[in-house]
C-alpha positions as MATLAB code, in Angstrom:
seq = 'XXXXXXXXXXXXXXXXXXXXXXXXXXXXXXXXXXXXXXXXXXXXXXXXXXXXXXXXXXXXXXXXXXXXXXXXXXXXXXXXXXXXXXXXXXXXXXXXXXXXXXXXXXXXXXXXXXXXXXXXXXXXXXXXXXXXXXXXXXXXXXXXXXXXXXXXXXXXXXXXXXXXXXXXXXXXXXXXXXXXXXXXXXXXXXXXXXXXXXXXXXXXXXXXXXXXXXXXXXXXXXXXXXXXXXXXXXXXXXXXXXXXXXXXXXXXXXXXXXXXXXXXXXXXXXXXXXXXXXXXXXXXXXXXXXXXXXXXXXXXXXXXXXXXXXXXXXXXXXXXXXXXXXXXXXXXXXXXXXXXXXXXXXXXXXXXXXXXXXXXXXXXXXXXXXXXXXXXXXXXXXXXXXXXXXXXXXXXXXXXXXXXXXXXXXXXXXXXXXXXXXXXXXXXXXXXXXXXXXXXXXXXX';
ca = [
     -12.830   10.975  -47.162;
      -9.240   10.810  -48.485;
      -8.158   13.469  -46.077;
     -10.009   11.442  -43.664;
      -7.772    8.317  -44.735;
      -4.113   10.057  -44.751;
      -4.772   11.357  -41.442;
      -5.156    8.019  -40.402;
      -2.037    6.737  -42.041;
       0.098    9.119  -40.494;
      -0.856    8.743  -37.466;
      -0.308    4.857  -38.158;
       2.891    5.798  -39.228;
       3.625    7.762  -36.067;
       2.163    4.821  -33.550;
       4.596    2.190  -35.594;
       7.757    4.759  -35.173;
       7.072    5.556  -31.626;
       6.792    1.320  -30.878;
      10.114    1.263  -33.225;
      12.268    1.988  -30.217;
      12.328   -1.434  -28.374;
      14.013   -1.745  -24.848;
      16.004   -5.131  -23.691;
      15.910   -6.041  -20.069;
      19.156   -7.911  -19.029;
      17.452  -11.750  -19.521;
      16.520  -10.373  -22.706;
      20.235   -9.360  -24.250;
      21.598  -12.477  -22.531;
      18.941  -15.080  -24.343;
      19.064  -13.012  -27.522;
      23.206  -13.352  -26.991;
      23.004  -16.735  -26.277;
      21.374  -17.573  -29.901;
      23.049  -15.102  -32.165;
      26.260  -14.345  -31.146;
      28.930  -15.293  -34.067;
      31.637  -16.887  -31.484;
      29.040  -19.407  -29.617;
      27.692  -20.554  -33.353;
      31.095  -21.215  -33.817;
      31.820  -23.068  -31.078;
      28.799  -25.055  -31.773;
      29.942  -25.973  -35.367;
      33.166  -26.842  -33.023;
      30.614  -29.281  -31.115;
      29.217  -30.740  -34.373;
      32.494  -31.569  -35.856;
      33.762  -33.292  -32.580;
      30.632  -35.692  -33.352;
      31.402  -36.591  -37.158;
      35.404  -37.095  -35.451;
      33.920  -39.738  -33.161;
      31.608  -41.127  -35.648;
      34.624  -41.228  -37.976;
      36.824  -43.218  -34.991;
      34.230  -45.391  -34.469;
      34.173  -46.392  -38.078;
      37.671  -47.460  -37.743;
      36.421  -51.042  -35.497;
      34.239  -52.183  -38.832;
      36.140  -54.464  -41.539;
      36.419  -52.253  -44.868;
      34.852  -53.656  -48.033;
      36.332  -52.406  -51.601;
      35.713  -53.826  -55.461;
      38.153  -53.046  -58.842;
      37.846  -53.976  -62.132;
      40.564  -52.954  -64.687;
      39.400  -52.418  -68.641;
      41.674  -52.747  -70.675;
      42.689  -52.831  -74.842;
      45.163  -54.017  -76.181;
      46.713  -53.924  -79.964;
      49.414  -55.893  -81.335;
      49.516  -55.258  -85.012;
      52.659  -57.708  -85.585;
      51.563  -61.166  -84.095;
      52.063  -63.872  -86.357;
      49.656  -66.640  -86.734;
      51.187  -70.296  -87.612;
      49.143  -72.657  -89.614;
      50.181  -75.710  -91.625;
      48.114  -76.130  -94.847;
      49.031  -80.067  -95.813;
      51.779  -80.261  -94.617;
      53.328  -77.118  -95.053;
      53.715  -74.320  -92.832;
      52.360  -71.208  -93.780;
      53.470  -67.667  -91.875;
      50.837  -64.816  -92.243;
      50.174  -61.863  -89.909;
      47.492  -60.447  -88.953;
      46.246  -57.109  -86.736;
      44.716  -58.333  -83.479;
      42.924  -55.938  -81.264;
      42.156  -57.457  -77.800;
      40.141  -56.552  -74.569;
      41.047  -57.787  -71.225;
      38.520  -57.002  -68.205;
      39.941  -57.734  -64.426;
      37.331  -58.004  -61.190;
      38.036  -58.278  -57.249;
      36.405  -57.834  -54.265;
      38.385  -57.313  -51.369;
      37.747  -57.058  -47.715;
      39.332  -56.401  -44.909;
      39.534  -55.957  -40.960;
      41.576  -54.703  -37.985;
      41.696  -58.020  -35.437;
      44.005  -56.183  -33.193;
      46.640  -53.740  -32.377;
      47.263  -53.045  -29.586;
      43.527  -51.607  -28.452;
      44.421  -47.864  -30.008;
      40.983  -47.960  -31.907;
      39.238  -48.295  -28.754;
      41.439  -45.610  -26.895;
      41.257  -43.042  -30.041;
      37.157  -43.415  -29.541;
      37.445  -42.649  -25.996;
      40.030  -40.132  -26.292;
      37.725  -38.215  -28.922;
      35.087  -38.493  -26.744;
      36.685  -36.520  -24.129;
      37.613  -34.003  -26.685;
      33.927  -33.194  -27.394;
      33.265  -33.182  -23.763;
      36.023  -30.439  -23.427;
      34.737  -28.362  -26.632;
      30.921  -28.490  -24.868;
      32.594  -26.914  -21.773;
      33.980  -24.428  -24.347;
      30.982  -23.512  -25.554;
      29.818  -23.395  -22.230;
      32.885  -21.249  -21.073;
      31.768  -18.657  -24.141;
      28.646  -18.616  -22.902;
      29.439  -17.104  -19.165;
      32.188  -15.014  -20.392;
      29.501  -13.512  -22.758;
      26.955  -12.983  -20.146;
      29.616  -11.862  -17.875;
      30.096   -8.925  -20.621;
      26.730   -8.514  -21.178;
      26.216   -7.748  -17.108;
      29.319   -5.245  -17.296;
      28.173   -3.110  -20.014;
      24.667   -3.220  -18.590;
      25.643   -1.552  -15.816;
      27.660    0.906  -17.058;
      24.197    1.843  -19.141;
      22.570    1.850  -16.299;
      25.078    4.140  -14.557;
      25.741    6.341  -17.491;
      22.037    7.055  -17.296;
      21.719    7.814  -14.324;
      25.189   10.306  -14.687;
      23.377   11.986  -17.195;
      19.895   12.734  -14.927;
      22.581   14.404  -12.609;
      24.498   16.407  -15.062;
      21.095   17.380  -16.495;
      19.785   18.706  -13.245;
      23.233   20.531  -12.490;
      22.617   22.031  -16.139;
      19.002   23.380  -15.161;
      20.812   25.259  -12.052;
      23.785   26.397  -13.873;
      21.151   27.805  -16.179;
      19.162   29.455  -13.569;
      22.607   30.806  -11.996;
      23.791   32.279  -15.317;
      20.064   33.951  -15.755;
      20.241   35.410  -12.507;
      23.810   36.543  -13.080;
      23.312   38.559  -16.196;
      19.861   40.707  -14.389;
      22.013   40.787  -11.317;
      24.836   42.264  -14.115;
      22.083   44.595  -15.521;
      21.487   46.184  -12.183;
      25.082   46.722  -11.362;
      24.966   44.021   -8.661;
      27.350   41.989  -10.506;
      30.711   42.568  -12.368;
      31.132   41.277  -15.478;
      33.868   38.903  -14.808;
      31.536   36.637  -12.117;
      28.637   36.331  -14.841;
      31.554   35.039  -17.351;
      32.291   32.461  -14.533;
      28.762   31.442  -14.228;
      28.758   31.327  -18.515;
      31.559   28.501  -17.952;
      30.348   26.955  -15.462;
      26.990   26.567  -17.734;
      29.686   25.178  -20.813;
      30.978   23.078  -18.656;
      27.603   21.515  -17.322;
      26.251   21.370  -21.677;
      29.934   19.631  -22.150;
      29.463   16.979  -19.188;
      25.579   16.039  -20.573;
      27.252   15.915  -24.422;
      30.181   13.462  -22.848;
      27.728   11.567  -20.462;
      25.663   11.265  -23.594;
      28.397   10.052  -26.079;
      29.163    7.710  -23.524;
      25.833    6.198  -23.230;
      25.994    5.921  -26.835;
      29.251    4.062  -26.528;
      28.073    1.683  -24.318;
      25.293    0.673  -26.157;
      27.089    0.346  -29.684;
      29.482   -1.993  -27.499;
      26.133   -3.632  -26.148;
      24.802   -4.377  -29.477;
      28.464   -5.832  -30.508;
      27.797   -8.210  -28.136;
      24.510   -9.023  -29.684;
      25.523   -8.943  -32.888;
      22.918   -5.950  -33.663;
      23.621   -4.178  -36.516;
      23.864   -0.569  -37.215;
      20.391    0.029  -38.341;
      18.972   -1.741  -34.593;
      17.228    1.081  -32.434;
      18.093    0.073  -29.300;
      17.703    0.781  -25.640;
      18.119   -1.071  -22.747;
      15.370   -1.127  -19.321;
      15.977   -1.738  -15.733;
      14.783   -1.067  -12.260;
      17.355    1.707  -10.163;
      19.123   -0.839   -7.604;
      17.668   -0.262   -4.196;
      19.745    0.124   -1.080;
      18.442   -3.797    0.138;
      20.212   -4.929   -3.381;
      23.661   -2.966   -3.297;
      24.017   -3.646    0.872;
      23.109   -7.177    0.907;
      25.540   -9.138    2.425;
      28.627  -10.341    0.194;
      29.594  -13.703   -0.300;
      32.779  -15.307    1.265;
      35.822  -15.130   -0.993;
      36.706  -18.789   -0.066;
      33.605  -20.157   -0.414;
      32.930  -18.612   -3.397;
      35.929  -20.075   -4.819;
      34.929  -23.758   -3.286;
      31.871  -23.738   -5.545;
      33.392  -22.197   -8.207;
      36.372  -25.179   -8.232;
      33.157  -27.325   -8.529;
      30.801  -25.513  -11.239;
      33.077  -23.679  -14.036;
      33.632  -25.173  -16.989;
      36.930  -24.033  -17.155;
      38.064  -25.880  -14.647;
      36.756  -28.999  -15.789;
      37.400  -28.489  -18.837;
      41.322  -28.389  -17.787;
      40.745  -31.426  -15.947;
      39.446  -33.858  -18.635;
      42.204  -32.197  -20.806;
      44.463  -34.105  -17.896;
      42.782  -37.153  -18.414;
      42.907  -36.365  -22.378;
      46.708  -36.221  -21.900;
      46.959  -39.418  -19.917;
      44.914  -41.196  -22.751;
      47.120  -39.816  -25.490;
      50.262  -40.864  -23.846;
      48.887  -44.503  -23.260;
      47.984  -44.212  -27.400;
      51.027  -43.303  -28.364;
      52.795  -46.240  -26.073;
      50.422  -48.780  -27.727;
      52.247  -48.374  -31.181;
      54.945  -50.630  -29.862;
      52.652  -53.296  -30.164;
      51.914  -55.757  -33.006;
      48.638  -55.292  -35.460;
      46.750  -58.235  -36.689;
      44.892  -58.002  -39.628;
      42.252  -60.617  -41.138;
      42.052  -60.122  -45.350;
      39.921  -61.769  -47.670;
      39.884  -61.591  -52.063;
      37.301  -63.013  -54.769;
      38.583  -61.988  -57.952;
      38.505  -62.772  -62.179;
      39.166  -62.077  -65.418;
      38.547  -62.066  -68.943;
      39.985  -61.892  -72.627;
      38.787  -60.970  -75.871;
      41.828  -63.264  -77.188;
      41.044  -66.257  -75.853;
      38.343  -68.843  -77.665;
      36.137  -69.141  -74.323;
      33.526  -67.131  -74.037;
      33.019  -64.775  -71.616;
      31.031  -66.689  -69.212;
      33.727  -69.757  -69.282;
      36.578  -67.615  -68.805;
      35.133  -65.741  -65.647;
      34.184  -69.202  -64.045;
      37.464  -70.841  -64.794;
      39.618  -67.686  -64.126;
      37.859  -67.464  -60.348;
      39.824  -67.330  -57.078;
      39.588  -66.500  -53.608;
      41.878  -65.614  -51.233;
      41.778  -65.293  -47.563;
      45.156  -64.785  -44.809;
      46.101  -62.888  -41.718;
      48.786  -60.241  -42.145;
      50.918  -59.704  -38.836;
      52.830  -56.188  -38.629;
      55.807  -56.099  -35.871;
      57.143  -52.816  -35.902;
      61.345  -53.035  -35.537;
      62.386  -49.614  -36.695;
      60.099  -46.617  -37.484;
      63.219  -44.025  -37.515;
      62.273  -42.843  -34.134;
      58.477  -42.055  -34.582;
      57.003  -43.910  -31.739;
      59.822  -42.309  -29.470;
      59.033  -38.712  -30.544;
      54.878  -39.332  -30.061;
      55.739  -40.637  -26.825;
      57.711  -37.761  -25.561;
      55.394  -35.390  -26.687;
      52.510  -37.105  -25.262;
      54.615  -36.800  -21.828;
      55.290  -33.267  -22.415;
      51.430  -32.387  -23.382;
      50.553  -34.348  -19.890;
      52.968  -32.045  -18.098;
      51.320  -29.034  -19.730;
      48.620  -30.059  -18.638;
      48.453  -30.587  -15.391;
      49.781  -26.912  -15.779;
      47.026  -25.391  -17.379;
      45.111  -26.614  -14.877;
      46.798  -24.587  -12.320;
      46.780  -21.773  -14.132;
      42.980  -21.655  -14.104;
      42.993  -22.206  -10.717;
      44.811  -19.828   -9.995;
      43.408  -16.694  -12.783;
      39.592  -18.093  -11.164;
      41.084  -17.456   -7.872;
      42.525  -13.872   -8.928;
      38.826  -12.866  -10.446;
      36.663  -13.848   -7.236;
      39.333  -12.005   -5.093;
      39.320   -8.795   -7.142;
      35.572   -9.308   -7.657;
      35.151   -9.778   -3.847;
      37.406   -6.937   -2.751;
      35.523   -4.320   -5.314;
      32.420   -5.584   -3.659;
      33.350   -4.306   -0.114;
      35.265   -1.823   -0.394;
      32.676   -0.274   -2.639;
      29.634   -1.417   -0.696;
      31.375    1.005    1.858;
      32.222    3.847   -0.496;
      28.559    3.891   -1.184;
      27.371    4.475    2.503;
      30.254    7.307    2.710;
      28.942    8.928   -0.614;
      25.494    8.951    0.334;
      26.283   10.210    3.773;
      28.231   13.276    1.673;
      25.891   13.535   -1.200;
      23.060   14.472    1.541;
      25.395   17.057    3.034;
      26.997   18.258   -0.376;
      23.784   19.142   -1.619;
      22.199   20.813    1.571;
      25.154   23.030    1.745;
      24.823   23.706   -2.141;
      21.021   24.698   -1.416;
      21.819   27.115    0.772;
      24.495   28.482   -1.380;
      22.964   29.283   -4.363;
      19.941   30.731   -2.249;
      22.077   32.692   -0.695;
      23.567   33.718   -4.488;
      20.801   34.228   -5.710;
      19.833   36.575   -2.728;
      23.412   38.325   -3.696;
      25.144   36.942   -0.452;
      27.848   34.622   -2.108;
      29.882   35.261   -5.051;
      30.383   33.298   -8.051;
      33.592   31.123   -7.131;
      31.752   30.057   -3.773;
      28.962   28.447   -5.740;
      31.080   27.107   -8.087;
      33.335   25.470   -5.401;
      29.778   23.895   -4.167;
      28.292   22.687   -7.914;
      31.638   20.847   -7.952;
      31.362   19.193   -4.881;
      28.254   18.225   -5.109;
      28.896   16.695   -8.301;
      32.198   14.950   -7.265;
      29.859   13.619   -4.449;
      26.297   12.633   -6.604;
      29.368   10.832   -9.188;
      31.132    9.090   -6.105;
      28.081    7.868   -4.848;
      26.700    6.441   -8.148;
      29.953    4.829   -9.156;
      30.113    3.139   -5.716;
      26.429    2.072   -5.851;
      26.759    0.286   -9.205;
      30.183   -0.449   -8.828;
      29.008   -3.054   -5.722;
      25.616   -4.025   -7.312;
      28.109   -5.564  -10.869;
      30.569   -7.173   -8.276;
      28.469   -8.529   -5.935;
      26.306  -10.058   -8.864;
      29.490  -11.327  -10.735;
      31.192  -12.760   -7.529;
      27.576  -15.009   -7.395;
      27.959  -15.835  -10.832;
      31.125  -17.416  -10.130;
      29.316  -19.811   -7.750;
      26.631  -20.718  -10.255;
      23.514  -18.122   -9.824;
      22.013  -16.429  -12.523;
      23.061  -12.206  -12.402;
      20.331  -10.416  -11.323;
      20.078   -6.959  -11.501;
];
């Protein structure tokens, strides 16, 4: 029975390892990304900081409402008393130790000045629209990386199925050499060619496979996997309908782009920021009105009232209007000013400058696309050929009609050619997705 029992552990322990290894589709690094990646939490904290800011500004349109109260004791171990005693005066001293207890409430309010409360609300309202479109620009730059390293995964694989097939035939070749060898059909230095060529094919599946390893530690990076994370990605080999679909136009790619990245926007509320900030800083010039208001007493341990009388008879209230002009501020409202006007000017600069990088990234994107949409239909016109005239050259090696350097010559051809063809093919399936993401679709691969 307990043999019975382990048995059944292990091979518990066996199903549980085997289901360890779990695979991610694209959709699933991208939502996974989406909700653990370090630099979009940040930018959210970013988001949630922007809100206590504006609550903060908003606070600044409510009157402000403060009480004091001062304790004090006080010792005067010198004070002389005067008395007369029947007609004389008498001198005597005596220690006095005395406690004195202040109270005031005070209020007060902003009535105007020159409407900068208002603008500094608006103003940081457009700053937390601008930090959302951050967070939103992290976002697509992070799926953006996320599609790029997915498809080199997906290529690398694929890389590695070829070099392992060119590894079974430079096997077979280096077999065949060494009984071809043993029968004096062969000289020695041809079957140390064909030993090469089979180092050479292990070497290219132990770099394709560091590289796939690469790839995925960069993958999980993204992620923000850690180093104990089994992980392995899944996906579909791009059909020919995919990679030769037809390719966007560059222009109006861009059109929709101008319309639907945050970056853009993002560069033109930073305008409108600007615009605000200079209008703010203009606004100082003007006078503030201010509306104040006091109820205050006070109390002595010296005095021969009691408490009670000498907070009701020690009462007052006060209530004004304080008027600030400013004359003279040692150039302060200048310098905000001209900085405000410099900050529009950069501004309106940045904005170019986005235009003109997201203009540079769907033109690459869009040029990659085609010229390697027709690289593709090249390669697999030579791969077909490549590997038909390889075919017939290691059958005719292995027959002992071609020598060692002509099949080399054709392993390396056809492997320049299966290489071409798979770089092209998932070279056009990344920039033909990216150049849509530009526009607004989802990556699909």
């Amino acid at each position: 029975m307990n043999k019975t029992i382990k048995i059944a552990c292990m091979l518990m322990g066996l199903s549980m390892g085997a289901s360890a290894q779990e695979t991610w589709g694209l959709q699933d690094c991208i939502d996974y990304a989406l909700k653990n990646n370090i630099q979009i939490q940040k930018n959210r904290i970013s988001e949630e900081k922007g809100e206590v800011a504006l609550w903060n500004r908003k606070g600044a349109l409510f009157p402000s409402l403060s009480f004091s109260t001062n304790q004090n004791m006080g010792y005067r171990p010198f004070t002389q008393v005067m008395s007369v005693v029947q007609g004389d005066q008498v001198t005597s001293t005596s220690n006095n130790v005395t406690y004195q207890g202040s109270y005031g409430l005070n209020a007060s309010v902003t009535l105007w000045n020159g409407g900068i409360n208002q603008k500094n609300i608006k103003e940081q309202a457009l700053q937390n629209e601008i930090t959302k479109l951050q967070t939103e620009q992290s976002e697509l730059n992070i799926q953006e990386q996320i599609a790029q390293l997915y498809v080199q995964i997906m290529y690398t694989k694929e890389a590695l199925k070829v070099n392992e097939q060119l590894l079974k035939t430079a096997q077979t070749q280096y077999d065949r050499g060494l009984e071809m060898q043993k029968q004096g059909q062969m000289a020695k230095a041809d079957v140390i060619q064909l030993e090469a060529q089979l180092s050479s094919a292990k070497y290219d599946i132990a770099n394709s496979q560091a590289q796939l390893e690469n790839f995925k530690r960069q993958l999980k990076s993204v992620l923000e996997l850690d180093i104990n994370s089994d992980f392995d990605i899944r996906g579909e080999i791009p059909s020919d309908e995919k990679v030769l679909a037809v390719i966007p136009s560059k222009l109006e790619a861009y059109n929709q782009a101008l319309t639907s990245r945050p970056e853009i926007r993002g560069a033109e509320l930073g305008i409108e920021s600007a615009n605000m900030q200079l209008d703010i800083a203009k606004r100082a010039h003007y006078p503030t009105i201010r509306a104040n208001a006091s109820l205050g007493s006070n109390h002595t341990s010296g005095s021969q009232n009691n408490w009670g009388n000498q907070m009701k008879n020690n009462l007052s209230m006060n209530a004004g209007v304080t008027v600030s002009v400013p004359i003279f501020d040692n150039r302060q409202i200048a310098t905000n000013i001209r900085n405000a006007k410099l900050n529009q000017v950069n501004s309106q600069l940045d904005l170019e400058d986005k235009k003109k990088a997201l203009s540079n990234t769907i033109e690459q994107y869009w040029i990659n696309a085609n010229s390697n949409q027709q690289s593709y239909l090249a390669a697999k016109t030579r791969v077909k050929s490549q590997e038909a005239s390889y075919e017939l050259l290691n059958e005719q090696f292995l027959n002992g009609l071609k020598n060692t350097v002509d099949v080399l010559q054709g392993r390396d051809n056809v492997i320049n050619a299966e290489q071409s063809m798979l770089q092209s093919k998932y070279t056009t399936l990344l920039n033909m997705q990216l150049l849509k993401f530009y526009t607004g679709e989802k990556i699909d691969l």
